[in-house]
C-alpha positions in Angstrom: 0.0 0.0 0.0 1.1 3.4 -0.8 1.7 6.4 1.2 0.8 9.0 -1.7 -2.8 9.8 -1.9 -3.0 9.4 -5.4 -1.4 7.4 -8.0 0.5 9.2 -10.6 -2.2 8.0 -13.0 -3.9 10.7 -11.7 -2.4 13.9 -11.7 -0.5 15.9 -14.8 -1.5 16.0 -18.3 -2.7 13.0 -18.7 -4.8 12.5 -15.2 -8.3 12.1 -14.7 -10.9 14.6 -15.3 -14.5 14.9 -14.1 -16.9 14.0 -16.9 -19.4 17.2 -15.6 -17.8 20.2 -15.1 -18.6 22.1 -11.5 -21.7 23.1 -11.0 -20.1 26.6 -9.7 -20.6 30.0 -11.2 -17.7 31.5 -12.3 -15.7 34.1 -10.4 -16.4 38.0 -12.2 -13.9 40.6 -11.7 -15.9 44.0 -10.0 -14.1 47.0 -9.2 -12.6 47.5 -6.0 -13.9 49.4 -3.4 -12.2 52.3 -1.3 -12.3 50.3 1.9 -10.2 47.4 0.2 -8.0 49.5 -1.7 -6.9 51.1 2.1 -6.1 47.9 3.5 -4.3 46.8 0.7 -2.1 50.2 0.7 -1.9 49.3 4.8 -0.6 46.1 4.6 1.8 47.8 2.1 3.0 50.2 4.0 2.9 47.4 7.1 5.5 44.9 5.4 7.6 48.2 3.9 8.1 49.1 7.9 8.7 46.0 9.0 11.3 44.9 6.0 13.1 48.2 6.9 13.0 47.5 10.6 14.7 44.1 10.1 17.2 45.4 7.3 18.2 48.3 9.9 18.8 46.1 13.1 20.4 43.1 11.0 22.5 45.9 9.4 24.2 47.7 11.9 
């Protein structure tokens, strides 16, 4: 018995494929909202402070 979860069989080009597609509606871009757009430029300016914050104490 195998440890892998699946055989190679079936993954890569040749692998199995569902017969039906999902029954899922696809994902639609919309436009982004000012609420997202400032945590996004948050998180930004987050990682930029912490990435100089390492690079300043690791430096000197």
């Amino acid at each position: 018995m195998s440890d892998w979860k699946y055989d190679t069989d079936e993954v890569g080009e040749d692998g199995y494929e569902p017969e039906e597609p999902d029954d899922l509606d696809p994902i639609e871009p919309g436009s982004p909202t000012m609420e997202n757009a400032f945590f996004v430029a948050l998180g930004v300016a987050s990682m930029l402070f912490v990435f100089a914050r390492v690079i300043l104490l690791a430096g000197g």
